[in-house]
LOVO-877627 format. One record per residue (C-alpha): residue number from 0; x, y, z. Coordinates in nm, 2 decimals. Layout:
residues N
PT   nr      xx      yy      zz
PT  NUM       X       Y       Z
...
//
This chain:
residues 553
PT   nr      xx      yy      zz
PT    0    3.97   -4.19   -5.54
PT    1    3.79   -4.27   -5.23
PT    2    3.68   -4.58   -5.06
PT    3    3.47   -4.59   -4.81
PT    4    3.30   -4.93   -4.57
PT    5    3.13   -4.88   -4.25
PT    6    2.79   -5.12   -4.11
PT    7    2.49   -4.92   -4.03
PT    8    2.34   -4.97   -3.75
PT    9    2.16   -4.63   -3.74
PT   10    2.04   -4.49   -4.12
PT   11    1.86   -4.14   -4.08
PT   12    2.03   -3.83   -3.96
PT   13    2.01   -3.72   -3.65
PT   14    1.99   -3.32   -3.60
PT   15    2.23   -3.21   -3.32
PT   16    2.32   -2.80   -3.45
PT   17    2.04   -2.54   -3.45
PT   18    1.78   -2.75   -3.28
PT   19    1.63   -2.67   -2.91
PT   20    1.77   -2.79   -2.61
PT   21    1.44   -3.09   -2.57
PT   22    1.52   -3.17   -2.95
PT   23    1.63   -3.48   -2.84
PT   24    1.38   -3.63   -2.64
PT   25    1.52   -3.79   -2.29
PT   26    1.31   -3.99   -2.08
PT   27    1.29   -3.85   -1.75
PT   28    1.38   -4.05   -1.45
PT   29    1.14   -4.33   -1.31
PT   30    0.90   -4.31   -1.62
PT   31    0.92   -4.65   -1.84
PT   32    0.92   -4.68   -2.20
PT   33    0.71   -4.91   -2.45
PT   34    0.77   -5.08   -2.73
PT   35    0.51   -5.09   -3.00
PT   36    0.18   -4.82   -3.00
PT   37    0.03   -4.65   -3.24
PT   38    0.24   -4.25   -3.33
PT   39    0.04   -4.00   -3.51
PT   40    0.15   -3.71   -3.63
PT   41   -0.02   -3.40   -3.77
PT   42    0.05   -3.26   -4.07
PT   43   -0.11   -2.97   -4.25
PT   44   -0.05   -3.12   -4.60
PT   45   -0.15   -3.46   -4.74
PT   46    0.13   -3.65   -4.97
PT   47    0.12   -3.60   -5.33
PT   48    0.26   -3.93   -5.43
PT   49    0.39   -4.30   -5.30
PT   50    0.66   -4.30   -5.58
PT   51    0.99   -4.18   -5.50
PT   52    0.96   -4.11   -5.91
PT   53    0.63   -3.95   -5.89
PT   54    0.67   -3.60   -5.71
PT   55    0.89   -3.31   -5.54
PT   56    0.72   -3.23   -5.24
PT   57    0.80   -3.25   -4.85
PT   58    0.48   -3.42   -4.75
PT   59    0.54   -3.69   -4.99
PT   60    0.92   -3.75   -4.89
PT   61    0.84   -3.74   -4.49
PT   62    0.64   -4.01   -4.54
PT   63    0.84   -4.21   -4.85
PT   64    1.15   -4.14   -4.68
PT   65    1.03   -4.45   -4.40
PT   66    0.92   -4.67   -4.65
PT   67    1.23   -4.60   -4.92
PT   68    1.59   -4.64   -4.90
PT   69    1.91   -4.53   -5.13
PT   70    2.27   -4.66   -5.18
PT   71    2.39   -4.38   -4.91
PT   72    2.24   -4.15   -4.67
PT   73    2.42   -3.87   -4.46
PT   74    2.52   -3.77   -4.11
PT   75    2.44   -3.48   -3.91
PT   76    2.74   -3.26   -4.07
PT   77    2.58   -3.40   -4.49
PT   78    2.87   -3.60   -4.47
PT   79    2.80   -3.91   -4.70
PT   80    2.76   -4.26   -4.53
PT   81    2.68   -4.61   -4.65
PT   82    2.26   -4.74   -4.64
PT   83    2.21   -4.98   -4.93
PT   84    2.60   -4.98   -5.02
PT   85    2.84   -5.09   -4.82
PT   86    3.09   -4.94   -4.99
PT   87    3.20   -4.74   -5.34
PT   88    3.47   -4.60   -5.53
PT   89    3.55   -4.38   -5.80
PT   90    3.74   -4.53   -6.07
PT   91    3.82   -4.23   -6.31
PT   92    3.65   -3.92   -6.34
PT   93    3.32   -4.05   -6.44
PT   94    3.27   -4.42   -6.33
PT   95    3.21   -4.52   -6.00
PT   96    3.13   -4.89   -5.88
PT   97    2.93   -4.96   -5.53
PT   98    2.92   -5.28   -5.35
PT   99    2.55   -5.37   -5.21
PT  100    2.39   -5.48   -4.89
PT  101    2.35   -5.86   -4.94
PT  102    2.09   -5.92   -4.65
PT  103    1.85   -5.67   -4.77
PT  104    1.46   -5.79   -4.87
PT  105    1.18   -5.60   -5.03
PT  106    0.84   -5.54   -4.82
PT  107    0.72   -5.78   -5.10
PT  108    0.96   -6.05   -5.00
PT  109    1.17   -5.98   -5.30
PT  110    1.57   -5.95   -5.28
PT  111    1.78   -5.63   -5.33
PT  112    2.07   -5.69   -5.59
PT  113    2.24   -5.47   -5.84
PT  114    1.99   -5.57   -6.08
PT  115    1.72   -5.33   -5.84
PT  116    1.98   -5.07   -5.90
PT  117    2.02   -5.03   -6.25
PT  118    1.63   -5.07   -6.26
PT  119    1.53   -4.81   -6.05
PT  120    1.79   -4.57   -6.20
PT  121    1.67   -4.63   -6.55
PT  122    1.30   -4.57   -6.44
PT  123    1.41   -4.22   -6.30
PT  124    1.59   -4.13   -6.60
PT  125    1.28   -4.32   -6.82
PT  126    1.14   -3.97   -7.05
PT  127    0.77   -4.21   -7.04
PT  128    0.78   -4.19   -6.66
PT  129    0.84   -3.82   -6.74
PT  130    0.99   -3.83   -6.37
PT  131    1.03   -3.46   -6.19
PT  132    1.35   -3.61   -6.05
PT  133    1.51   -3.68   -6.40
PT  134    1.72   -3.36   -6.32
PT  135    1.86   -3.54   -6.01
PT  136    2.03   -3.81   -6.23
PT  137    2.05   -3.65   -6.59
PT  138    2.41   -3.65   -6.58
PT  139    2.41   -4.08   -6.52
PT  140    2.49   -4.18   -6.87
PT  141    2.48   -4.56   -6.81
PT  142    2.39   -4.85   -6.49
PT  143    2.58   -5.12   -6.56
PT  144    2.53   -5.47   -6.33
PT  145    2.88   -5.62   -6.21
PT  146    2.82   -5.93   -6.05
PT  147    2.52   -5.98   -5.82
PT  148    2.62   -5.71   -5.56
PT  149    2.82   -5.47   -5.75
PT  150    2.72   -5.23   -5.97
PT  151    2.85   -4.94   -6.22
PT  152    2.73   -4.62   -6.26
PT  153    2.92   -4.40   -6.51
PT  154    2.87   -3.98   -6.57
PT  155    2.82   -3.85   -6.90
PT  156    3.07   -3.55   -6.77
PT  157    3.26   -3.53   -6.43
PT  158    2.99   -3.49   -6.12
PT  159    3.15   -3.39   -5.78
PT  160    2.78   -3.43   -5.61
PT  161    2.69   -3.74   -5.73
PT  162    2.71   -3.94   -5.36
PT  163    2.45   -3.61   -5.27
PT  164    2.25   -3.68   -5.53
PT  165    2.19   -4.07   -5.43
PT  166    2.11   -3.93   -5.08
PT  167    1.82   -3.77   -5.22
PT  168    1.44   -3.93   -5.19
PT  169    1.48   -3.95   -5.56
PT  170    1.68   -4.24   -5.50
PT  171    1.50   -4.48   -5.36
PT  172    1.47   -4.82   -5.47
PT  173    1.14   -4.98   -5.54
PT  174    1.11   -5.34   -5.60
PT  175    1.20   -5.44   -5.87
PT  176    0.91   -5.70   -5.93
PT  177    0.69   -5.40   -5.86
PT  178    0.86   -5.15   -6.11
PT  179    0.85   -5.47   -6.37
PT  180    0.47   -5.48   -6.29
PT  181    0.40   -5.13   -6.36
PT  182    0.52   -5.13   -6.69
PT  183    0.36   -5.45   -6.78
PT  184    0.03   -5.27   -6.63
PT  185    0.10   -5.00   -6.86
PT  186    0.18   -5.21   -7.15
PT  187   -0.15   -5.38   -7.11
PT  188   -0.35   -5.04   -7.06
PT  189   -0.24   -4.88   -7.37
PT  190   -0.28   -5.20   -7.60
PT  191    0.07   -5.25   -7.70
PT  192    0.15   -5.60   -7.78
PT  193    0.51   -5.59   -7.63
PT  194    0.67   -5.74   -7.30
PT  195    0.80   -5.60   -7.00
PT  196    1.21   -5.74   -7.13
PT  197    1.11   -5.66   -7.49
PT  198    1.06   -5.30   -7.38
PT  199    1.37   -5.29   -7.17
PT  200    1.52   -5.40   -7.45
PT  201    1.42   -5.15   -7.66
PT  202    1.50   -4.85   -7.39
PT  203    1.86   -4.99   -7.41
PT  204    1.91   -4.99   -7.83
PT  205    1.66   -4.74   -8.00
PT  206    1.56   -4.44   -7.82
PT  207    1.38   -4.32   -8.12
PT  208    1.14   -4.64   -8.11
PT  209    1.09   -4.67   -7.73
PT  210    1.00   -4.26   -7.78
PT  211    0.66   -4.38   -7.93
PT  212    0.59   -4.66   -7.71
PT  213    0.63   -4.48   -7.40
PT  214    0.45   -4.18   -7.49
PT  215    0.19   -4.45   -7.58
PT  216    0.23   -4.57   -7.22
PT  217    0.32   -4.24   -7.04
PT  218    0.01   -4.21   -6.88
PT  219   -0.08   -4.56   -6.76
PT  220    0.28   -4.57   -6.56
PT  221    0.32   -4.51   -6.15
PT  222   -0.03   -4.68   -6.09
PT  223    0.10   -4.99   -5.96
PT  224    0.43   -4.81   -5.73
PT  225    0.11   -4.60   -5.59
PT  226   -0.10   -4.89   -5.50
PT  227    0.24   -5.10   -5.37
PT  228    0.49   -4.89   -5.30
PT  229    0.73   -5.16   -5.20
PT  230    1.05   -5.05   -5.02
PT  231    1.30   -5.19   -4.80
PT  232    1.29   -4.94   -4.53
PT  233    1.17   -5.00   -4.15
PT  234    0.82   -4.93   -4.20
PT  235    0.56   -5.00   -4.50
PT  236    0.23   -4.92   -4.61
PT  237   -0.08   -5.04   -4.43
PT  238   -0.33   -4.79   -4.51
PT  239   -0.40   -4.51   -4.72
PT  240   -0.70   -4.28   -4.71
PT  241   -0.61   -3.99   -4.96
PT  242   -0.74   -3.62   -4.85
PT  243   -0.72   -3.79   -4.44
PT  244   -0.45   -4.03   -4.35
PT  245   -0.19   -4.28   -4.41
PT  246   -0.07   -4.53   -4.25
PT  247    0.27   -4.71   -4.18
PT  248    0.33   -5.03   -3.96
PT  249    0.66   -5.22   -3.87
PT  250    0.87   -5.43   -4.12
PT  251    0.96   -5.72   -3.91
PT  252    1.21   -5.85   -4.15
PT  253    1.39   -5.52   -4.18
PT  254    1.76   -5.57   -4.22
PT  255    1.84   -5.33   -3.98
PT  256    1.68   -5.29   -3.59
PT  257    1.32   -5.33   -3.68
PT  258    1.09   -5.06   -3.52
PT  259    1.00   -5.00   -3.16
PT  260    0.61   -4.87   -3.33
PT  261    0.37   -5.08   -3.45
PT  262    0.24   -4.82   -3.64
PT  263    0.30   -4.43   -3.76
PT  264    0.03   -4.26   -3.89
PT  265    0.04   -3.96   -4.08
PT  266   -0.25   -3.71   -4.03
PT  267   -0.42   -3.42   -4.26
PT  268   -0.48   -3.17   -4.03
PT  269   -0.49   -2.83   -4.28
PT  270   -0.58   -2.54   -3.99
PT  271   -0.32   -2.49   -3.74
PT  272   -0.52   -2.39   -3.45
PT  273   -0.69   -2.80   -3.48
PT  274   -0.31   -2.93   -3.49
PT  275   -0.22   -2.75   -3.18
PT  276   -0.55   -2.83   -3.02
PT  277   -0.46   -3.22   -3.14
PT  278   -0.13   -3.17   -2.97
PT  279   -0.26   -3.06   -2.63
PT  280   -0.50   -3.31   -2.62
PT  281   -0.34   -3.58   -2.70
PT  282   -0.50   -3.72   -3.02
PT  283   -0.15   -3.65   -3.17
PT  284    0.18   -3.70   -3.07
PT  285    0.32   -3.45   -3.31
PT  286    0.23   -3.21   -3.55
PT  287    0.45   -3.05   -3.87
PT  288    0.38   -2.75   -4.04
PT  289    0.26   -2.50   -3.82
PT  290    0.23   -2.13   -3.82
PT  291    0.56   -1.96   -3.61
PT  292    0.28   -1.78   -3.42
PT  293    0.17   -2.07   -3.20
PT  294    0.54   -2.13   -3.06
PT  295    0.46   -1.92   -2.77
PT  296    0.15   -2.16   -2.67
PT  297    0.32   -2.48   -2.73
PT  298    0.61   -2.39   -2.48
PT  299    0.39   -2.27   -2.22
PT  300    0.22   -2.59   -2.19
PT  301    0.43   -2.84   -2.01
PT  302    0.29   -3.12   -2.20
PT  303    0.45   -3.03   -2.55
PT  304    0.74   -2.90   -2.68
PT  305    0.89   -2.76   -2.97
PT  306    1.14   -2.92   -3.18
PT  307    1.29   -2.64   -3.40
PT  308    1.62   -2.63   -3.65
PT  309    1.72   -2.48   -3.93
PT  310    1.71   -2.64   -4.21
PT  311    1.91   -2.65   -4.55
PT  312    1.67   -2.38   -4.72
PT  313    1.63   -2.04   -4.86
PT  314    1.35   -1.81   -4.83
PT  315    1.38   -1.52   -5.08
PT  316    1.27   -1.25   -5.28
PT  317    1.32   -1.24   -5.63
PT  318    1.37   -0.98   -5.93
PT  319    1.31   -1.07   -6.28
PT  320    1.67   -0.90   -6.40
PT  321    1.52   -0.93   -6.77
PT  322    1.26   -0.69   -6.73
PT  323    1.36   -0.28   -6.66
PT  324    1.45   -0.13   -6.48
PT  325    1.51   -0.45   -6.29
PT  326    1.73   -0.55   -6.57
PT  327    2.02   -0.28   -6.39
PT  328    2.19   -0.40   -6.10
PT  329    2.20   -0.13   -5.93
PT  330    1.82   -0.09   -5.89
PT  331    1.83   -0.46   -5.77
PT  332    2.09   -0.37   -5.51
PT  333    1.86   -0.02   -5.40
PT  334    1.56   -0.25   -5.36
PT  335    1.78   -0.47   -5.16
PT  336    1.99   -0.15   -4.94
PT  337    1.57   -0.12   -4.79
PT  338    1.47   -0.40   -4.67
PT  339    1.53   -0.48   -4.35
PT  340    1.55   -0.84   -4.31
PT  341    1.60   -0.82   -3.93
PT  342    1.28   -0.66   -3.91
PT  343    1.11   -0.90   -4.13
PT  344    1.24   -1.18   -3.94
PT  345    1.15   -1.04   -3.62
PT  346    0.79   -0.88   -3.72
PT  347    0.67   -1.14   -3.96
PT  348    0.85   -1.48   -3.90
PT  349    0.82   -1.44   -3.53
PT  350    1.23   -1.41   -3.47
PT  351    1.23   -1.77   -3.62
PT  352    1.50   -1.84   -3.88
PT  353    1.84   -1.62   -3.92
PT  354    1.90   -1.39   -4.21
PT  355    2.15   -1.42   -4.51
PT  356    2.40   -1.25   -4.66
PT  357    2.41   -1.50   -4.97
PT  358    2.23   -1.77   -5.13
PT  359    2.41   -2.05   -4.92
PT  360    2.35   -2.13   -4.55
PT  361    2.64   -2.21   -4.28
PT  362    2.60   -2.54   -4.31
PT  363    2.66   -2.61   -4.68
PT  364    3.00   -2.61   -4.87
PT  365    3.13   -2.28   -5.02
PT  366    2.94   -2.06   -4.71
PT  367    3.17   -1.80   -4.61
PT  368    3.12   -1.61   -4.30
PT  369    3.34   -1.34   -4.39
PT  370    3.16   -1.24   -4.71
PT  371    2.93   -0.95   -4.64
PT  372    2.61   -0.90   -4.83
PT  373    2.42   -0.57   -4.85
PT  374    2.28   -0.42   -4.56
PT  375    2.00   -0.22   -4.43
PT  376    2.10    0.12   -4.58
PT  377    1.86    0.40   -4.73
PT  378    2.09    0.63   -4.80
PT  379    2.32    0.39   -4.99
PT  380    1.98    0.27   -5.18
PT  381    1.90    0.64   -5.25
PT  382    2.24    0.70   -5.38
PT  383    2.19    0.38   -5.65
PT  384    1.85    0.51   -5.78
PT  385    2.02    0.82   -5.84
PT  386    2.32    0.66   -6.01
PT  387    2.05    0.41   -6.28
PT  388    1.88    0.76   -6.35
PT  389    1.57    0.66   -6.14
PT  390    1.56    0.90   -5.84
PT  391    1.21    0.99   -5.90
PT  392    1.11    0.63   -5.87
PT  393    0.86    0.39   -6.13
PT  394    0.60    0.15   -6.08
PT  395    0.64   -0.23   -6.01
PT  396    0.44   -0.54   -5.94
PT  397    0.47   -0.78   -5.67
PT  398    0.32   -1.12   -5.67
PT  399    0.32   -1.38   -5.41
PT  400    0.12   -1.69   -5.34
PT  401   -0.15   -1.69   -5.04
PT  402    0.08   -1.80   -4.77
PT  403    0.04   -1.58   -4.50
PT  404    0.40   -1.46   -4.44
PT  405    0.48   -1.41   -4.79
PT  406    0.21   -1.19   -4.84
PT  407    0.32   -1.02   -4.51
PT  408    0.66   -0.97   -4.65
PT  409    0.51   -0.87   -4.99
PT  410    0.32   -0.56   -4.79
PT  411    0.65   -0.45   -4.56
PT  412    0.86   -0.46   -4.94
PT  413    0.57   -0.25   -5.09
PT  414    0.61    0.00   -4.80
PT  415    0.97   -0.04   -4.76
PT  416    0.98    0.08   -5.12
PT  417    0.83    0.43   -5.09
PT  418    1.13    0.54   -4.97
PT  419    1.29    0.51   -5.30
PT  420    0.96    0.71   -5.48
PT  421    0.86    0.31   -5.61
PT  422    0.52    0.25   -5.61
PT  423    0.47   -0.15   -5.59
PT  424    0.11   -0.32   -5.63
PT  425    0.09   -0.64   -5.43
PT  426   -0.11   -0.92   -5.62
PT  427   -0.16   -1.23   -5.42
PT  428   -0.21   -1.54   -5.69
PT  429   -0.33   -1.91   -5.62
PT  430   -0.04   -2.11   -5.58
PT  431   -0.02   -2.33   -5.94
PT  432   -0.10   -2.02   -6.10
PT  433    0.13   -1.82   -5.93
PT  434    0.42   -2.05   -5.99
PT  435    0.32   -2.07   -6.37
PT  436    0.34   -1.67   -6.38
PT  437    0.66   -1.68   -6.21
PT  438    0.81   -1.92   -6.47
PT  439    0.64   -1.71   -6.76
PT  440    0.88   -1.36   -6.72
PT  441    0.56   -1.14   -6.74
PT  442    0.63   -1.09   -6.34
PT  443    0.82   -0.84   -6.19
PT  444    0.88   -0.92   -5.83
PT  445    0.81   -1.21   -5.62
PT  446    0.86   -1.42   -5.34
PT  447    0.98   -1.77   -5.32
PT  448    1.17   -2.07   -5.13
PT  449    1.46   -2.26   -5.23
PT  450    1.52   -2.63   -5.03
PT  451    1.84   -2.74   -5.13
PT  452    1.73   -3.11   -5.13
PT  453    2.11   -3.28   -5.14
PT  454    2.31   -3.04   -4.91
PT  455    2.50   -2.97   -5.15
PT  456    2.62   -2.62   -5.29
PT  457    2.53   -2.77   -5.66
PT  458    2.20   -2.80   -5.56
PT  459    2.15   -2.49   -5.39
PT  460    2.29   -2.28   -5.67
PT  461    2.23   -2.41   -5.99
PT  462    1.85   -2.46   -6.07
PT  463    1.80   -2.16   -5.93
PT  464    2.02   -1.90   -6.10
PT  465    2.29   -2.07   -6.40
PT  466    2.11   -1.99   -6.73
PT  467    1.97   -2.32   -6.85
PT  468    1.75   -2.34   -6.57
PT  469    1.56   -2.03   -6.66
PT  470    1.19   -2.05   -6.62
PT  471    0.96   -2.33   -6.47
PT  472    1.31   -2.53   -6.39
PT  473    1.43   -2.31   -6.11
PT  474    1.56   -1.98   -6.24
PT  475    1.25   -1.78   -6.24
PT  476    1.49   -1.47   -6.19
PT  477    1.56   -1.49   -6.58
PT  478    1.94   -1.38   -6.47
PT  479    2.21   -1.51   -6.72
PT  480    2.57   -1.43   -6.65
PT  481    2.84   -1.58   -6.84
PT  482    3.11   -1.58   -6.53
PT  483    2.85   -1.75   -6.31
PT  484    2.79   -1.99   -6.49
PT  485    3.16   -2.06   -6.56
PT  486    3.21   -2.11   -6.17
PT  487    2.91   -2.33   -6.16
PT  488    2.94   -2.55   -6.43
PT  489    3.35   -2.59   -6.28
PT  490    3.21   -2.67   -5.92
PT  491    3.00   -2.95   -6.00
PT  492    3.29   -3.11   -6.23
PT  493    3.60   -3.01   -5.94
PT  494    3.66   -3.34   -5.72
PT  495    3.90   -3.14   -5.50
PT  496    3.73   -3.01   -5.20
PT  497    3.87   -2.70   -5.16
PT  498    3.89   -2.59   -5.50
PT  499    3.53   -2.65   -5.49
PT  500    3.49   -2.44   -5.16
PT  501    3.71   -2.19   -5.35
PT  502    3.46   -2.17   -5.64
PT  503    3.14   -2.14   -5.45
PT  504    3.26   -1.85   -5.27
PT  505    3.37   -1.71   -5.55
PT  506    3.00   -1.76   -5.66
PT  507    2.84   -1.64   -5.40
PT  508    3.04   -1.30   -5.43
PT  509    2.95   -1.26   -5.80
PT  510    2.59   -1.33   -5.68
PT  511    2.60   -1.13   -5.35
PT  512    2.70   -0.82   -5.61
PT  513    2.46   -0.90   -5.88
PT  514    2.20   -0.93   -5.64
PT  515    1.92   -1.09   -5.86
PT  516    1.72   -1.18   -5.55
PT  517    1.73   -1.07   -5.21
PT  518    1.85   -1.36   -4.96
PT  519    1.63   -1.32   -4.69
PT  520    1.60   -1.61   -4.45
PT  521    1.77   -1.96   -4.36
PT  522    1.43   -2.12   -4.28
PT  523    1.35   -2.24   -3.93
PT  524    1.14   -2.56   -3.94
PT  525    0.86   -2.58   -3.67
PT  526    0.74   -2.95   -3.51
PT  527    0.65   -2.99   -3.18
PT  528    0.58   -3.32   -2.98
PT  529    0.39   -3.44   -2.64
PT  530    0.61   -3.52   -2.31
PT  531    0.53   -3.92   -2.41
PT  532    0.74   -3.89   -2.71
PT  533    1.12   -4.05   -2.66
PT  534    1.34   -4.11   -2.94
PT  535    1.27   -3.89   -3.18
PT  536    1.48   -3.74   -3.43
PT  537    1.44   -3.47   -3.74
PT  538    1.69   -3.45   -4.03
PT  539    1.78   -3.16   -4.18
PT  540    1.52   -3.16   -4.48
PT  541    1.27   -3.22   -4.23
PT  542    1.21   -3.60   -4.24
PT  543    1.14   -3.75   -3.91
PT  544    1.35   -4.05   -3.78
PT  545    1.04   -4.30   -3.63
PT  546    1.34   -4.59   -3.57
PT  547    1.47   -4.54   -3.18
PT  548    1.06   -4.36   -3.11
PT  549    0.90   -4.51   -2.77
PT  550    0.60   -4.36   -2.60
PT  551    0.58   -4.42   -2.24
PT  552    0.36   -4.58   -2.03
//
C-alpha cells in the first residue's frame, strides 16, 4: 500500500540521461530573455487526431500532450508523480482511490471533479468509441465517484502498471461538457431518440442494449472532441489547418505557471532537407523528425544544435516463428549469430542509437546488464543451420515499409544472409499495407519498431510477444510459448518490486534464447533547436516540454 502527496509545480519530464551536453538550453551571459513570441516547430508528420481517444501516433501525442493532462505524470527516472491527483492509494489488490486537484478548470471554463474522471475513463473503455487505447485500460473493471474530489477505480484482476498506464496520453481528460456534447451530437446524427444520461444509463445496466445503440452511433462520435478539444493543460487550441499547421496559444487560467509563449505552432514540413533549411534560417525554431544524416550539418552551424536522447523504444527485426523453417529456434538464432548490429548502427543509423541484447532498454524495469544476448558470430550461425538440417540454406522473404533505413537494414540482412546459403528477396510495401501483411502471417521476415508508451516492462513485453496479442494487436511474430506467458501474465499482477524485476529478467532470458526477433536498436530521437531557444525540455517518448521556453531578444 502506498501513499503518495507532493504539489506540482513543474508537470512534464525533463530528460537529463542520454541527451547531449546543449540538451538543456542555458542562456548565455549578457543576452536577455522574453516572455511571450510566437515558437514553431517543424515536424515531418501532421497529427492524426485531437482526441486523446482518437489515435496512437507520436505526432498526435506531441501536440495533445500540451493541451491534455492525466491523474499522474512521471519524472526523469519513469518514476510516478502526482498531475491531476494529488495523491492515491491502493486499498487491496484491485481498488485504488485518488484524491483530485481542486483548483483545476477546463479551457472551456468548466471544472475538473471526479465526475471528469469516471467520464473520461468510461469513454476510453466505450466499444462505440471503438478507442485504439481500450487496451490501455481493459483491465479497469469499474470508476466509481467518492465525493466531489475522490474517486475509485477498481481492476478486474491485480495490475502492477496501472499508475504507468494513467501516465499515458491515453489518459487525458477532456471536458466533460465536451465529451457529454459529443455523444449528444452523435445521438442526434444517427436519429436515435435517447438522451445523453439515458445513454449513460444504459452503458452502466445492459451492455447488450447499449451494443446496438452505439454501433448505431459509432461513427458520428469524436467529431465534437476534434473540433473542441478541451483540456486543462497550459496551452489550447487556436488554430488548426489539417495537411499544414496547428496552432497552440497560452491558457492564462492554467492552474499551474501559465506559459512564457503566446503561441506554439506546430509545422508540416515532410522533406528533411526544407526542415533543416527552416532551421538555419530561422523560419523555425525547431524541427522533429529528421533523417540521422543531417546531424553532421546541424552541429557545424553555430546557430543550431541538436538535442538527441534515447528514448524508451525498440527497433527490430522480426521472424514469423509459425512459418518454417523459421518455426525452429535455431534458424532464428543463425539469422541472428550474422547480423552485425554494430555495423548496422554505425553504417545505416549514422552511429545514432545503441544496440540490444534484449527486448528491454537500461532504463526500464527488469533490464539486466549482465544478461548477454547473441553476438556477431558466423561460425556459431553456421554450426545452427547445420544442427536444423539446413546447411545448404532455403529461400525467404523480407518485407519492410518505405522508410529509408529499414529498407537499408532489409538490404545488409539480405546480404548478411548469403553466408548461411539463404537467399532473401527484399519487398518494400506501402506502409498501411505493409502493417496489414505483417499482422496476416503470410510474411516471413520483417522489420519493425516497438515504443514502449508507459515505461513500463508490461508495456514493452506484452503486446508484442505473450500469445493473445498475436496479429494486428502487437505480436506480428506469431510466437506462443507457454512459460512466457506465465512470467508475463505474473509480472503485471506482482506488486512487489523486485519480484517483478526478478520475473522480467527471467523473461527476457527465455526471449533472448527463443529469439523470435532480433533486438537491434534502443532508438536515438533526433530534434534540433536555434541558439534563441532557452527552456526547453524533451521527455522520454519524445514530447516536448513548451512550459519554462523563452526566446531571446
Amino acid at each position: 500500500m502506498k501513499k503518495t502527496a507532493v504539489t506540482i509545480m513543474m508537470l512534464c519530464i525533463l530528460i537529463l540521461a542520454g541527451c547531449t551536453d546543449d540538451s538543456n538550453v542555458e542562456p548565455d551571459a549578457g543576452n536577455e530573455s522574453q516572455s511571450g513570441g510566437d515558437f514553431i516547430l517543424s515536424t515531418s508528420s501532421d497529427l492524426v487526431s485531437l482526441d486523446p481517444h482518437g489515435s496512437n501516433d507520436l505526432p498526435s501525442d506531441k501536440v495533445r500532450n500540451t493541451i491534455y493532462e492525466g491523474l499522474v505524470t512521471q519524472n526523469e527516472d519513469l518514476e510516478i508523480e502526482p498531475l491531476l491527483a494529488t495523491e492515491w492509494q491502493q486499498e487491496d489488490d484491485v481498488t485504488w482511490t485518488f484524491t483530485l486537484r481542486e483548483d483545476v478548470t477546463f479551457h472551456d471554463g468548466s471544472p475538473f471533479n471526479a465526475e471528469v474522471v469516471k467520464a473520461n475513463l468510461d469513454r476510453v473503455l466505450d466499444p462505440g468509441v471503438a478507442s485504439p487505447r481500450m487496451n490501455l485500460f481493459e483491465m479497469i473493471e469499474s470508476v466509481e465517484v467518492v465525493d466531489e474530489y475522490e474517486v475509485e477505480i477498481v481492476t478486474s484482476y491485480p495490475f502492477a502498471p496501472l499508475l504507468h498506464h494513467l501516465t499515458h496520453d491515453g489518459g487525458g481528460m477532456i471536458s466533460k461538457e465536451v465529451i457529454d456534447e459529443d455523444y449528444s451530437n452523435a445521438l442526434e446524427e444517427a436519429g436515435v431518440d435517447m438522451t445523453v444520461s439515458e445513454l449513460y444509463s444504459l452503458r452502466q445496466s445492459d451492455a447488450e442494449g447499449y451494443e446496438e445503440v452505439s454501433s448505431d452511433i459509432s461513427e458520428y462520435l469524436h467529431s465534437v472532441v476534434e473540433q473542441n478539444p478541451a483540456g486543462t493543460g497550459y496551452l489550447q487550441l487556436e488554430e488548426r489547418n489539417p495537411g499544414e499547421s496547428t496552432v497552440l496559444s497560452r491558457f492564462d487560467d492554467y492552474w499551474g505557471t501559465p506559459a512564457n509563449l503566446d503561441t506554439v505552432t506546430f509545422k508540416v514540413v515532410t522533406e528533411t532537407s526544407s526542415q533543416v533549411a527552416e532551421l538555419e534560417t530561422g523560419a523555425s525554431h525547431m524541427i522533429s523528425g529528421f533523417d540521422a544524416s543531417n546531424i553532421e550539418r546541424i552541429e557545424n552551424n553555430p546557430e543550431t544544435h541538436m538535442y538527441t536522447f534515447h528514448s524508451i523504444s525498440m527497433e527490430y527485426v522480426g521472424f514469423n516463428t509459425s512459418k518454417a523453417p523459421l518455426d525452429d529456434r535455431r534458424v532464428r538464432q543463425a539469422i541472428t549469430h550474422v547480423f552485425d548490429k554494430e555495423e548496422v548502427l554505425e553504417g545505416i543509423y549514422n552511429g545514432t542509437g545503441r544496440a540490444l541484447d534484449g527486448p528491454l532498454q537500461p532504463e526500464v524495469l527488469g533490464y539486466d546488464e549482465s544478461i548477454e544476448g547473441l553476438e556477431y558470430d558466423v561460425d556459431r550461425a553456421k554450426a545452427l543451420m547445420a544442427e536444423a538440417g539446413y546447411e545448404d540454406g532455403f529461400e525467404i522473404s523480407i518485407i519492410t515499409n518505405d522508410t529509408p533505413e529499414r529498407v537499408d537494414v532489409a538490404v545488409y540482412l539480405q546480404e548478411a544472409l548469403q553466408q548461411l546459403n539463404i537467399e532473401a528477396s527484399v519487398e518494400q510495401i506501402e506502409w498501411g499495407a505493409y502493417l496489414e501483411r505483417a499482422s496476416t502471417g503470410e510474411h516471413d521476415i520483417f522489420i519493425l519498431g516497438w515504443p514502449n508508451t508507459t515505461g513500463d516492462p508490461d508495456q514493452g513485453l506484452w503486446p508484442l510477444y505473450h500469445s493473445s496479442m498475436i496479429g494486428s494487436q502487437g505480436n506480428r511474430f506469431f510466437f506462443e510459448n507457454d512459460e512466457l506467458d506465465a512470467l508475463l501474465e505474473a509480472g503485471r499482477q506482482e506488486t512487489d518490486t523486485e519480484e517483478r524485476r526478478r520475473i522480467y529478467q527471467e523473461a527476457q532470458q527465455l526471449l533472448i534464447e527463443e529469439a523470435p526477433s532480433i533486438f537491434m536498436r534502443q532508438a536515438e530521437s533526433t530534434n534540433a533547436y536555434r541558439d534563441e531557444v532557452e527552456g526547453l525540455s524533451i521527455d522520454r517518448y519524445n514530447k516536448p516540454d513548451f512550459r519554462n521556453v523563452t526566446l531571446e531578444n
